[in-house]
C-alpha positions as CSV (number, residue, x, y, z in Angstrom):
1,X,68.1,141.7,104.1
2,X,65.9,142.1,100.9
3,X,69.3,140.7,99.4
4,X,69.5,137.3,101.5
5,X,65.8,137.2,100.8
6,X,66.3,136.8,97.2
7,X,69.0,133.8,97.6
8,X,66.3,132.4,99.8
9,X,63.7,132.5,97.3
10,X,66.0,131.6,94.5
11,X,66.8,128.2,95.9
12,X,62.8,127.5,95.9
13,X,62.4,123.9,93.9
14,X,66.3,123.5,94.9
15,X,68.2,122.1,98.0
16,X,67.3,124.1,100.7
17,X,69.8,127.4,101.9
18,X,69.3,126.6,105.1
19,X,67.7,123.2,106.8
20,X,65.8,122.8,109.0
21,X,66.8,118.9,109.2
22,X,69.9,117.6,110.7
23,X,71.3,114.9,107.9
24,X,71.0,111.0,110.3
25,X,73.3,108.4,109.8
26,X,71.6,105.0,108.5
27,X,72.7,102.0,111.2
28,X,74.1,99.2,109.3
29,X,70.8,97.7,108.1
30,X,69.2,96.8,104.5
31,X,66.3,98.9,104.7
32,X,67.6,101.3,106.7
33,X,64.7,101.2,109.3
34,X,66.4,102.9,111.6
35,X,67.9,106.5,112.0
36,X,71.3,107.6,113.9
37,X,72.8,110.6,115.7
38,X,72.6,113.3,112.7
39,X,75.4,115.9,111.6
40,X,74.5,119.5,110.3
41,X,75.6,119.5,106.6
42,X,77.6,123.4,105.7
43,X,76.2,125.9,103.8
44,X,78.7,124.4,101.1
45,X,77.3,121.1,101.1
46,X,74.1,122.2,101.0
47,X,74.4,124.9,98.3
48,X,76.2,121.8,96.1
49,X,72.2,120.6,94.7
50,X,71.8,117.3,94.7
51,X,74.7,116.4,98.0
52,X,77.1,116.0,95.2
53,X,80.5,115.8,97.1
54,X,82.9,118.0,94.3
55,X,86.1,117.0,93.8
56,X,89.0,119.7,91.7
57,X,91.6,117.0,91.0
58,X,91.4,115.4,87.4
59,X,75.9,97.8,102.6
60,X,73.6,95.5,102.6
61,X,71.7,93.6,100.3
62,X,67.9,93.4,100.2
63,X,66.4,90.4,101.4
64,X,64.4,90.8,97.8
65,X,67.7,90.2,95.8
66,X,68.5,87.0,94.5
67,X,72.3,85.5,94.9
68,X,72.5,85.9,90.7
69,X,71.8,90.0,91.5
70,X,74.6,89.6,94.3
71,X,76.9,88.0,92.4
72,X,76.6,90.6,89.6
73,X,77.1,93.3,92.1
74,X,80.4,91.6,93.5
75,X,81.5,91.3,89.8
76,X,81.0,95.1,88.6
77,X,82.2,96.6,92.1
78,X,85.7,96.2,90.4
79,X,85.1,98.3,88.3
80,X,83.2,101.4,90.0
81,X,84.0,104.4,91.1
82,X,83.0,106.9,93.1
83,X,83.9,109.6,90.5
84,X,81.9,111.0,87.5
85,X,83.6,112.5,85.2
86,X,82.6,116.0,83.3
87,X,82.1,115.9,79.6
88,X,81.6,119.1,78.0
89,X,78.8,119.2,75.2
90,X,79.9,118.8,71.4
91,X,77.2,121.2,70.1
92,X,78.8,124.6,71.0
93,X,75.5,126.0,70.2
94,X,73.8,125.0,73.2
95,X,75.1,126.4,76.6
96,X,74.3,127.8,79.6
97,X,72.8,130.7,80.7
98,X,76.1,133.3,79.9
99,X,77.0,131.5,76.6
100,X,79.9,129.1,78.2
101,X,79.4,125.1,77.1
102,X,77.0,123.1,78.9
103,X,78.0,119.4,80.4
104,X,77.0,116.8,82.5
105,X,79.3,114.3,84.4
106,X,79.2,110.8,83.7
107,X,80.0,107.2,85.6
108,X,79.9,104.3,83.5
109,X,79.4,100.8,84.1
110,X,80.8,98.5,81.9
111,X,78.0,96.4,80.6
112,X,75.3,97.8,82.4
113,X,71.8,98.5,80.5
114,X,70.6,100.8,82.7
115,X,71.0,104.3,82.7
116,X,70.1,106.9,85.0
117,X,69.9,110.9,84.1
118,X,69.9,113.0,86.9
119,X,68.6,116.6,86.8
120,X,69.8,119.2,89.0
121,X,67.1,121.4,91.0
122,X,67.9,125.5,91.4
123,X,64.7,127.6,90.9
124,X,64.4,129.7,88.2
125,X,65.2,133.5,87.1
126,X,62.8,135.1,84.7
127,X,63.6,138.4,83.7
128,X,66.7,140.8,83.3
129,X,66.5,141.9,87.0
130,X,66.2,138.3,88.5
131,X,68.6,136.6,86.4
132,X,71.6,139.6,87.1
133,X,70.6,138.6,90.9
134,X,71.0,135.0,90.2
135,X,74.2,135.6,88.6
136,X,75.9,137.8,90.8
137,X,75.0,135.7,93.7
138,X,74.9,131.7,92.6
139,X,76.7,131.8,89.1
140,X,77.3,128.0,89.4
141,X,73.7,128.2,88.3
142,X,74.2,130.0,85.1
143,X,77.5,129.3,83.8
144,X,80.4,126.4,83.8
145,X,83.3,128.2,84.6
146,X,83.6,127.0,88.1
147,X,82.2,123.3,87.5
148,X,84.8,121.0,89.3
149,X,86.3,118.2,86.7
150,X,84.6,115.2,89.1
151,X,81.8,115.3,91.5
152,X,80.9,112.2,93.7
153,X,77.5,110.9,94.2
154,X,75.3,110.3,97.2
155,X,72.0,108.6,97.6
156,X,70.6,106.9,94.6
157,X,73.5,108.4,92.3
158,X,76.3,106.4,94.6
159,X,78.5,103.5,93.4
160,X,78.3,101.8,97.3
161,X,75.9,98.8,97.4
162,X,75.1,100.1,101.3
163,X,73.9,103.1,100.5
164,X,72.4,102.0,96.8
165,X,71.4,98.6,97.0
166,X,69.8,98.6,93.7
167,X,71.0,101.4,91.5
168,X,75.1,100.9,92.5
169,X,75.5,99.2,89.1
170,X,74.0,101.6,86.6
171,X,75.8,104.2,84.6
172,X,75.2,107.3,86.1
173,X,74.7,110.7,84.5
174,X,74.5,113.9,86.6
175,X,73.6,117.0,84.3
176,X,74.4,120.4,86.0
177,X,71.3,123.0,86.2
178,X,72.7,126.2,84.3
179,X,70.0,127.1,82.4
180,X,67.6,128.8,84.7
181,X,64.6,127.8,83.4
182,X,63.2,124.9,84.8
183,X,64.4,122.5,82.1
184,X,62.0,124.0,79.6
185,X,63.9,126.3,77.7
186,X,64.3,126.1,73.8
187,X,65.9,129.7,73.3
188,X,68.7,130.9,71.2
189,X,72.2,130.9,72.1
190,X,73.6,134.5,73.4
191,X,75.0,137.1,70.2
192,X,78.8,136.9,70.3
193,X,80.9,139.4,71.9
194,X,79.3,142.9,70.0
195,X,81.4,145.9,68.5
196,X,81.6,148.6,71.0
197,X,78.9,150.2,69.0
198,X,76.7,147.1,69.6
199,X,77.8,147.3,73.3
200,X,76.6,151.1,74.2
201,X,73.0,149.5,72.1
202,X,73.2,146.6,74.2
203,X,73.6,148.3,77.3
204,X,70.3,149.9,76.8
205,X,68.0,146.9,75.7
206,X,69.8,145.7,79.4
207,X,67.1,148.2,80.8
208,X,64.4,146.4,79.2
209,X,64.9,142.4,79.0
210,X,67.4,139.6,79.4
211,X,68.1,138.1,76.0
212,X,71.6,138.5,76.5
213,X,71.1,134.9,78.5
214,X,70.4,132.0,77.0
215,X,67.9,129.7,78.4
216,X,68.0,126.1,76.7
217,X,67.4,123.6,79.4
218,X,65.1,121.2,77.3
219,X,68.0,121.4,74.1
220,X,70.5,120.8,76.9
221,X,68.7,117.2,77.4
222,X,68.5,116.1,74.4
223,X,71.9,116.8,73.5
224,X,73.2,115.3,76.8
225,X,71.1,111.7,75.1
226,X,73.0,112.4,71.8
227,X,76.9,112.6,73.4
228,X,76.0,109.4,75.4
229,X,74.9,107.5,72.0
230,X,78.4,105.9,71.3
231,X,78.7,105.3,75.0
232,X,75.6,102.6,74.6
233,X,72.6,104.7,75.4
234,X,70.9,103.5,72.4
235,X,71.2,100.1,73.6
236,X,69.9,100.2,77.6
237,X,67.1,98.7,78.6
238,X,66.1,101.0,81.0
239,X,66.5,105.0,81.2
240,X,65.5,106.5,83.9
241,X,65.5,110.3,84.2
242,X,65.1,111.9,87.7
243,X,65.7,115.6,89.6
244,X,65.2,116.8,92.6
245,X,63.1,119.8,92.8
246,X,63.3,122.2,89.5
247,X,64.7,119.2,88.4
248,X,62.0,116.7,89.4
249,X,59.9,119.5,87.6
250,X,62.2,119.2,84.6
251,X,61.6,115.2,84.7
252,X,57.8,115.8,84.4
253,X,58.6,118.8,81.3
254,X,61.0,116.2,79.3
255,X,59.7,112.7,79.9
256,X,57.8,112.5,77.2
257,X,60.1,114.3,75.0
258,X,63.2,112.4,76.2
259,X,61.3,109.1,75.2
260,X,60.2,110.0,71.8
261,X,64.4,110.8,71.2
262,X,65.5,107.5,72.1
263,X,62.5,105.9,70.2
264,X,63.5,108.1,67.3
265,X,67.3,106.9,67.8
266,X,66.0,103.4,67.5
267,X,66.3,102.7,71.2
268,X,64.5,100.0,72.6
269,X,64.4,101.1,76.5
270,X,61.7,102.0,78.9
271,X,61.6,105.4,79.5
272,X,60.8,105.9,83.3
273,X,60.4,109.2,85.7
274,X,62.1,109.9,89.5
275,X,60.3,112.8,90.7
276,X,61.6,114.5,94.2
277,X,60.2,117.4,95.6
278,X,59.3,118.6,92.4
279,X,55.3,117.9,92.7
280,X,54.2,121.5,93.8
281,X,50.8,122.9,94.3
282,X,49.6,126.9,93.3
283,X,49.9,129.5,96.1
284,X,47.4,130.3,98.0
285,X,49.0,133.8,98.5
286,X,47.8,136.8,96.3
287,X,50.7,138.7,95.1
288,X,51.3,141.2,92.5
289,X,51.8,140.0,88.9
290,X,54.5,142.1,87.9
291,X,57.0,140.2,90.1
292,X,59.9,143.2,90.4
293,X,62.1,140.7,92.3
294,X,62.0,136.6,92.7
295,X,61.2,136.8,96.5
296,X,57.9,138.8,96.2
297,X,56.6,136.5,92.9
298,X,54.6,133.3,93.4
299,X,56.1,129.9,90.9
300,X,53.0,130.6,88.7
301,X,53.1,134.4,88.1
302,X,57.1,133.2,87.6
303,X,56.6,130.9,85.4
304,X,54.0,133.1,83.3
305,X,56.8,135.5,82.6
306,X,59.5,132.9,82.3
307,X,58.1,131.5,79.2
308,X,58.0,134.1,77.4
309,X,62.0,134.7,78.1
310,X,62.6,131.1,77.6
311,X,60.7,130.4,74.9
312,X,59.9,127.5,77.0
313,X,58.2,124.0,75.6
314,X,56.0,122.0,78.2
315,X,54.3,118.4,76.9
316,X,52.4,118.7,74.0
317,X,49.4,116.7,75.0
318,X,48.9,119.3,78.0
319,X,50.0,121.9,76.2
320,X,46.3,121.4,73.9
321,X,44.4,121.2,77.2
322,X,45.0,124.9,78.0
323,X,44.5,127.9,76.0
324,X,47.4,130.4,74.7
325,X,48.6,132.0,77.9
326,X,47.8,129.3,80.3
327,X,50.5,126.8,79.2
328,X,52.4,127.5,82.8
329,X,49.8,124.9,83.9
330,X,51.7,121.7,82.6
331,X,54.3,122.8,85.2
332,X,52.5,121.3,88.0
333,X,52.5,117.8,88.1
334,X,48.6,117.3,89.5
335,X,47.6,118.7,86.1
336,X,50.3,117.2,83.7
337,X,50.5,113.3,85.1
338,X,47.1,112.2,83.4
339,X,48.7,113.3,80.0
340,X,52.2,111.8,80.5
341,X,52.2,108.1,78.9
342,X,55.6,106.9,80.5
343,X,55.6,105.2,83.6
344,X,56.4,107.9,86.7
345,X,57.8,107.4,90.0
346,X,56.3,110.9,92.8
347,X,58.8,110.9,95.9
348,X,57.1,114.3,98.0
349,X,57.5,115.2,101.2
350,X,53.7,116.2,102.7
351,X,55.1,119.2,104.3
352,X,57.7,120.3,101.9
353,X,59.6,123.3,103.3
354,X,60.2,125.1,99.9
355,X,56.4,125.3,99.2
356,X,55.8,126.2,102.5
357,X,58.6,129.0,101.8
358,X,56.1,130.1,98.4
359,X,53.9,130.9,101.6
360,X,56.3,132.8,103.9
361,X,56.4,130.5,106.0
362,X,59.9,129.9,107.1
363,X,59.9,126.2,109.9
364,X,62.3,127.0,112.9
365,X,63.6,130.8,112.0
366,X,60.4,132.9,112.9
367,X,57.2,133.2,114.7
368,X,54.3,131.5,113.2
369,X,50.4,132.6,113.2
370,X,48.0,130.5,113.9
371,X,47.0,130.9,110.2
372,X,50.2,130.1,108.5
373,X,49.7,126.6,111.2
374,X,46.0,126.0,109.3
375,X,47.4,126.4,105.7
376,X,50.7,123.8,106.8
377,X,47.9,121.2,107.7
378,X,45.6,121.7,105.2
379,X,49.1,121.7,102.3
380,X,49.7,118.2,104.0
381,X,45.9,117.1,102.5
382,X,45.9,118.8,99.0
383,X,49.4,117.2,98.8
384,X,47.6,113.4,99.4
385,X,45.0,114.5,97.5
386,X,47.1,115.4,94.4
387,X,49.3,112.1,95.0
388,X,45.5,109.9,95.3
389,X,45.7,108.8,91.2
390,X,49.4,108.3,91.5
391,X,50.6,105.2,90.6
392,X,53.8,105.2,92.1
393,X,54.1,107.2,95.0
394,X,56.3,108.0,98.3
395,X,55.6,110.6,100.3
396,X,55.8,110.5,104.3
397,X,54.5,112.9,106.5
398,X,57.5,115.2,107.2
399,X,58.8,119.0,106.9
400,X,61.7,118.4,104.8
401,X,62.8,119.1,101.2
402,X,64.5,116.3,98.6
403,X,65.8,112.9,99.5
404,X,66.4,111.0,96.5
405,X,70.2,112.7,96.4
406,X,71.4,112.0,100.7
407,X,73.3,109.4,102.1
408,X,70.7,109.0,104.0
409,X,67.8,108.1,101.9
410,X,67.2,104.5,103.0
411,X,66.6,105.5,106.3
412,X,63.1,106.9,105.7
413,X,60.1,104.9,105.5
414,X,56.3,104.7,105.2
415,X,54.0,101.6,106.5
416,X,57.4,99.6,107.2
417,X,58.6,100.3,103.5
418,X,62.0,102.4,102.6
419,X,62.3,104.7,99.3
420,X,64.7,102.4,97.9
421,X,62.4,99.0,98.3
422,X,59.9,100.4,96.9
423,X,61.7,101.7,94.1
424,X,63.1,98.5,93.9
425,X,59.3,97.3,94.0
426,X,58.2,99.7,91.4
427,X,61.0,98.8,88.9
428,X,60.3,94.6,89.4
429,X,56.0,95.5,88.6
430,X,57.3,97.4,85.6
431,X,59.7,94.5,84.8
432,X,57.1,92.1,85.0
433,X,54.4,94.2,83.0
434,X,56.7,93.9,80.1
435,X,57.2,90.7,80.3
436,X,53.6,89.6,80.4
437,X,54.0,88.4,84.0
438,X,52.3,89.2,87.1
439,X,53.8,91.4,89.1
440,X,54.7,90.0,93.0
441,X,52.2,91.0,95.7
442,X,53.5,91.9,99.3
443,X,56.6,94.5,97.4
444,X,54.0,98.0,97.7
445,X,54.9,101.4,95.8
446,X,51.9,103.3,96.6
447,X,52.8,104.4,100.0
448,X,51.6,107.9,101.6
449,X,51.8,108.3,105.0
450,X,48.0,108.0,106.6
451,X,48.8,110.5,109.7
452,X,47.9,113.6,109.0
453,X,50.4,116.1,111.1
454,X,53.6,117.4,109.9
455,X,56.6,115.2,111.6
456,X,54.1,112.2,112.7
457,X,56.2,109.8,110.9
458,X,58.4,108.8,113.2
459,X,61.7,108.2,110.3
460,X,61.1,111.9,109.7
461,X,64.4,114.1,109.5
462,X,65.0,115.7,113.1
463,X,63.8,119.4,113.3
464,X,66.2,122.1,114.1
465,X,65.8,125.5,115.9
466,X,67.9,127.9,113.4
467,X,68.6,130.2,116.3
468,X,70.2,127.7,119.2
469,X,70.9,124.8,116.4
470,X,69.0,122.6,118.9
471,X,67.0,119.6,117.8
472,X,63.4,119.8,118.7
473,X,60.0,117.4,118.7
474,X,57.6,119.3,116.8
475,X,55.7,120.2,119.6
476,X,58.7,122.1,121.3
477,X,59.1,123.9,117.5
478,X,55.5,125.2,117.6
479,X,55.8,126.5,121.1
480,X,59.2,127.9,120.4
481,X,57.8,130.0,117.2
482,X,55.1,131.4,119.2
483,X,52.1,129.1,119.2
484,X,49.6,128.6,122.2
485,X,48.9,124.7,122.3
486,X,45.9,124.9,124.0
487,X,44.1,127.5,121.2
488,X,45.2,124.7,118.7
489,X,43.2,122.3,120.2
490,X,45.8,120.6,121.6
491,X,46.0,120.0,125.7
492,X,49.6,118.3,126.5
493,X,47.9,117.3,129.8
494,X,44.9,115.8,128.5
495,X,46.5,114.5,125.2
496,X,49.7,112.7,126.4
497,X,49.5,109.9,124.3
498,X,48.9,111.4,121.1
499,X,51.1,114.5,121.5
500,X,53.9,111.8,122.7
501,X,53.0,110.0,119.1
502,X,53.9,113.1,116.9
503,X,56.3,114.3,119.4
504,X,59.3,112.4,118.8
505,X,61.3,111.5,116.2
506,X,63.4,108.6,117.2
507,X,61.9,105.7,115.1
């Protein structure tokens, strides 16, 4: 048990081991405003970050779009594919976590300006003990030896207008997490093989830390922008870098840093952020600080060791807000955004399971207290309260975890408005910004949910019991784990109306 615990725990600001949503299927609409009969993605699927479909060998159009964007679309569907393919880095020096070469996996479009950099999510290991644990039981997550030679996208990193009405056309670069440290790391590269000498002393510095990993996420990055330079990166108009998770984490770490690259390159594109579930708050749960093993550590007390280990680099403008020791800070994005200058898109579920998870508190798989129900409503206010300064923000009402990266990410909505509009709304304001025009009215991209219960949004993924695999209202879920209605404040009887309202899911 204490084993499965740690995969658990690893997978915290990752896709989720086990869901607790059933994946719907969109209906045939633009803005996807309505959900369909869902399917339970595999273990497989799930454990592949990002729904990236891997493969070994070697929809409509917004009502928004002009015939000119259509026509474009029609014109560089000939050429797309569903396939990216993997590059491995030129600079041998900078690899993953056991010393093999780092990658990412690219799709191009042929004359397309835009650029999107995707970051994979995974959690984090952060000392000799952890990291052994991560490797032993998710090693995709550390090294490239099993990384397929194509993966396909899904949500905003697919090639089909349907499912990608606005982002189909841009050239697509996924970049596999195998650093372990939440995109932060600048260490050196593991020693080569030793002598066997060297190997009886490294086996006993094994007893005392984990340098014998390498931990360069931020250097993986950069060197990701430099291999893409003769493919046109230094000419796009836009750049926009996005994760899910420890990625979306990783997005807020290397924004800054990523734009200052390309300005030094001589690029002249906008450098913009895609944040998913990777806007996390402290937890509220006191724990020891010597965090023996990942699944009794909270992120901070994680992070606190971690950089050390990684020799980790957050933004420097946060970075001089926060004495030495305290720089773990700039990984939560409440206290970093007011420092960050490029333009950044927050996508955050209210109730996300993984920080619920930080907590204990496992949605559909145990019984809950009436304490752990109390901290998941007030999480869903500190959440709007974090997102309140936000510029750009979507975050509905919902137990779930990541969206940007599903085939179902259109069918989601908040006040009448899909993720993908108001991207789509969110890129045109920025457009128009930089062009010295005013930006349209009626296209919103400030949208958090104004219901304050988990699952009162009624495009919210369906909740599933782990133990029968049966789809369940929220109400059924809190009686099923163990909770008296009545002591919440809640009478079914009395309250028929409103417990009907958060009740169902069905859109």
């Amino acid at each position: 048990m204490k084993i499965l615990g740690q995969i658990a725990f690893l997978l915290l600001l990752g896709e989720s081991w086990s869901r607790n949503t059933k994946v719907q299927s969109s209906k045939k609409s633009p803005h996807g405003t309505q959900a369909g009969d869902g399917i339970q993605p595999s273990p497989e699927a799930v454990l592949s970050a990002g729904n990236i479909s891997n493969n070994r060998a070697p929809g409509g159009i917004s009502r928004g779009e002009s015939s000119r964007d259509v026509a474009a679309g029609a014109r560089v569907a000939k050429q797309q594919t569903d396939e990216m393919r993997l590059h491995f880095l030129k600079n041998p020096h900078v690899t993953c976590n056991d010393g093999t070469a780092a990658g990412f996996y690219l799709r191009e479009i042929r004359g397309s300006r835009r650029w999107l950099l995707f970051l994979e999510g995974g959690w984090c290991c952060y000392s000799k003990e952890t990291c052994d644990s991560r490797y032993q039981h998710i090693p995709r997550l550390m090294s490239s030896s099993g990384w397929p030679l194509t993966k396909t996208g899904r949500g905003i990193l697919s090639s089909q207008v349907a499912e990608n009405p606005y982002w189909h056309n841009t050239n697509i670069v996924f970049i596999p997490y195998c650093s372990s440290d939440i995109w932060s790391g600048t260490g050196p590269a593991p020693a080569p093989p030793p002598s066997q000498r060297q190997g009886r002393e490294k086996e006993r510095n094994r007893n005392t830390n984990a340098t014998e990993y390498a931990f360069m996420g931020s250097l993986i990055i950069r060197e990701v922008i430099k291999d893409l330079i003769p493919k046109g990166i230094k000419q796009a108009k836009v750049v926009l870098l996005s994760g899910t998770s420890a990625g979306g984490t990783g997005v807020l770490l290397n924004i800054e840093r990523v734009a200052n690259y390309l300005e030094q390159l001589g690029a002249e594109a906008q450098v913009r952020g895609l944040v998913d579930s990777g806007w996390f708050l402290e937890s509220k749960h006191q724990r020891s600080s010597n965090c023996p093993e990942t699944v009794t550590c909270s992120p901070e007390d994680a992070i606190k060791v971690g950089l050390r280990l990684w020799n980790g680099a957050v933004p420097g403008r946060c970075r001089r807000l926060y004495k030495k020791g305290e720089e773990w800070q700039c990984f939560f994005g409440h206290k970093l955004y007011s420092t960050l200058t490029s333009p950044l898109f927050v996508v955050q579920w209210l109730f996300d399971e993984e920080q619920l998870k930080v907590e204990n508190i496992y949605i559909g798989r145990q019984h809950m207290s009436n304490e752990q129900w109390q901290y998941i409503q007030n999480l869903g206010r500190e959440l709007k309260n974090s997102l309140r300064d936000v510029t750009a923000a979507f975050a509905p009402s919902c137990l779930s975890h990541t969206v940007i990266t599903k085939s179902n990410w259109m069918t989601f909505q908040v006040r009448g408005t899909s993720l993908p509009r108001a991207l789509h709304c969110w890129d045109r304001s920025l457009e128009a910004t930089r062009n010295n025009r005013t930006p349209a009215k009626g296209c919103p991209f400030h949208l958090v949910d104004n219901c304050h219960w988990p699952q009162c949004n009624p495009t919210c993924p369906t909740l599933v019991d782990q133990a029968t695999q049966r789809e369940l209202t929220l109400l059924q879920m809190l009686v099923a784990m163990g909770l008296d209605l009545q002591k919440l404040g809640l009478n079914p009887k009395k309250d028929k109306d409103f417990l009907a309202s958060i009740g169902g899911n069905s859109g």
